[in-house]
VOGU-3710 file (C-alpha; in Angstrom, 3 decimals, decimal comma):
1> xxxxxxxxxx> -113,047/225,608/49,103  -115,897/227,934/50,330  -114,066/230,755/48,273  -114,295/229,223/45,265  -118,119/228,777/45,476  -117,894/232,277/46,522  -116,310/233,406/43,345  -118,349/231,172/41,166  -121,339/232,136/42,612  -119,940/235,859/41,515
11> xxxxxxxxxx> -119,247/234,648/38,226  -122,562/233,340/37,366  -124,230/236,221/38,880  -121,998/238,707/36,727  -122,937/236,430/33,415  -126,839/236,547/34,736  -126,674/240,054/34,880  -125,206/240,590/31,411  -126,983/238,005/29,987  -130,329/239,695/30,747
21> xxxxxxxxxx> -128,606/243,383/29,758  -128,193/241,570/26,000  -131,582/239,664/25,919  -132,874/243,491/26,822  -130,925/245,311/24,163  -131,819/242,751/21,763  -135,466/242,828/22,623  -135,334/246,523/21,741  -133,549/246,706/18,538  -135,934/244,101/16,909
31> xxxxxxxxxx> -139,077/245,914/17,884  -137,239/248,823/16,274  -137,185/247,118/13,179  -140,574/245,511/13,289  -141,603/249,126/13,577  -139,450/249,960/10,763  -140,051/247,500/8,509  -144,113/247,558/9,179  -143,930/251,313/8,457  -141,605/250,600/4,984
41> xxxxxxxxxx> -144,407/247,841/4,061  -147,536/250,300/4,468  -145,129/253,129/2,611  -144,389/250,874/-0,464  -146,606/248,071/-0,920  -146,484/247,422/-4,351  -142,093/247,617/-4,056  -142,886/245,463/-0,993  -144,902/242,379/-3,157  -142,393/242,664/-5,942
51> xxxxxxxxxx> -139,530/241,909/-3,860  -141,272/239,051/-2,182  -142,149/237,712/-5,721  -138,468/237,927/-6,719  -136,881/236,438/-3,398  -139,385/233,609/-4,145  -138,608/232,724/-7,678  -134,677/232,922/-6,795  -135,347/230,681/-3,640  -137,656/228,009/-6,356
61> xxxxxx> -135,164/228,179/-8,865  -132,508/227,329/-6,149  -134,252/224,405/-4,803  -135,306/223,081/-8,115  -134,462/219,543/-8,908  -133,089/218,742/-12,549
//
């Protein structure tokens, strides 16, 4: 019996471990974009408000009710 706690104990340690690798990973890949995006916003603002004007007339004509 006391291995089996052992190995569990192992287990959840492992999935801790990789758990924290992914939550670190993914941390760093959205501050990449946020940094990427930010920059493309400040590059192009005028692109930038036209595209959110289109996305919301497509998402209003979407939800519309006849």
């Amino acid at each position: 019996m006391r291995m089996k706690t052992t190995d569990l104990t192992e287990q959840g340690e492992q999935l801790t471990h990789r758990f924290r690798e992914l939550q670190q990973s993914l941390g760093e890949k959205a501050k990449n974009l946020s940094q990427v995006t930010d920059q493309y916003v400040h590059d192009n603002p005028w692109r930038t408000v036209g595209i959110a004007v289109l996305v919301g007339c497509i998402v209003g004509f979407l939800m519309r009710r006849d």
